[in-house]
C-alpha positions as a printed NumPy array, in Angstrom:
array([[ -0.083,  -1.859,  13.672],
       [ -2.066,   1.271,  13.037],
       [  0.969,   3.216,  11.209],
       [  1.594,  -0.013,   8.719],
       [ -2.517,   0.358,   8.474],
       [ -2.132,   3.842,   7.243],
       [  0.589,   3.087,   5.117],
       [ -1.675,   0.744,   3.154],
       [ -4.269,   3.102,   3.362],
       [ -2.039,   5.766,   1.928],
       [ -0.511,   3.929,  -1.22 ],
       [ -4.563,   3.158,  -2.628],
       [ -5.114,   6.582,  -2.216],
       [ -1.815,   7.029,  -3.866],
       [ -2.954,   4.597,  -6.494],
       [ -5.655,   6.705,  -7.262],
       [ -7.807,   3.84 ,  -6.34 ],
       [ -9.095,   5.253,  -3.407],
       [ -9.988,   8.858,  -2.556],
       [ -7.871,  10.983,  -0.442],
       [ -8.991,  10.872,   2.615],
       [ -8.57 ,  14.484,   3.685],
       [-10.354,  16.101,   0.135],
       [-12.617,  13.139,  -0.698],
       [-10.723,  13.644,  -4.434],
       [ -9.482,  10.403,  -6.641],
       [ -5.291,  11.961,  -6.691],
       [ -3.134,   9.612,  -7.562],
       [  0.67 ,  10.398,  -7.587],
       [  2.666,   7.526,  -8.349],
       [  6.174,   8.571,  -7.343],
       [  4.588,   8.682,  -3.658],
       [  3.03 ,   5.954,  -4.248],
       [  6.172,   4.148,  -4.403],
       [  7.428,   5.562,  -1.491],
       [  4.672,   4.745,   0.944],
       [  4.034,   1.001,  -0.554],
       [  8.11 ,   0.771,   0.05 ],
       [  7.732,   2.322,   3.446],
       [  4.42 ,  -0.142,   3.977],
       [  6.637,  -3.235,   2.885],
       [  9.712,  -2.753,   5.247],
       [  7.023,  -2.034,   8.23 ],
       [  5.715,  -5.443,   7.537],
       [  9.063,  -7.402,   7.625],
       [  9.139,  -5.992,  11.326],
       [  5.4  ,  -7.208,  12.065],
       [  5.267, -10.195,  10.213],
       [  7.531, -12.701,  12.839],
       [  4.907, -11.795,  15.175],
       [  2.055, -12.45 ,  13.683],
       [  0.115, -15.788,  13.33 ],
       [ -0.284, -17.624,   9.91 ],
       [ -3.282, -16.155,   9.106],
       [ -2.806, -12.703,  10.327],
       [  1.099, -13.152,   8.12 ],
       [ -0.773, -14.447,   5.099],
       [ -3.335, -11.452,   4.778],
       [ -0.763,  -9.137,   5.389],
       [  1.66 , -10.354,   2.24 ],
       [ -1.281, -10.574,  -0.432],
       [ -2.134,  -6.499,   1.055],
       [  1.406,  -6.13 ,   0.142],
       [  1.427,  -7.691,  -2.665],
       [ -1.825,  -6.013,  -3.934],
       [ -0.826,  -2.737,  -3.697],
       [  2.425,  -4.182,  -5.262],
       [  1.184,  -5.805,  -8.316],
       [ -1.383,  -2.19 ,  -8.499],
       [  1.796,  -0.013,  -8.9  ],
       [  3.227,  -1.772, -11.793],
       [ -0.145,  -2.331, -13.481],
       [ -0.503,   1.636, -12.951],
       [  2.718,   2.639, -13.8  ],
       [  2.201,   0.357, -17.298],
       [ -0.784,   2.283, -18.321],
       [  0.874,   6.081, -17.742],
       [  4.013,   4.766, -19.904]])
């Protein structure tokens, strides 16, 4: 629901692909980062058996996204 929402929310901003929603400022932070997107992922293996195929489906690839974003940052600041 809306917490998972925020959780996704969170880890762009986290990314530094979105701006922080409270400043409005680009501030990434990747160790917290991998905390929410962690936190976002065990959410979703609570909400996913009730959700329908389509609503399951979108859910993974945001998961997946922000996923897949972490390592891609985390390549580029080694």
């Amino acid at each position: 629901g809306v917490m998972l929402q925020q959780c996704i929310e969170l880890g762009w901003q986290k990314l530094g692909l979105q701006p922080d929603f409270m400043t409005g400022k680009i501030c990434p932070n990747l160790a917290q980062a991998k905390l929410v997107i962690d936190a976002a992922a065990a959410l979703s293996d609570v909400v996913l058996p009730e959700l329908d195929d389509s609503d399951r489906r979108a859910l993974q690839n945001m998961i997946r996204d922000l996923k897949v974003n972490y390592v891609q940052r985390v390549g580029a600041a080694s």
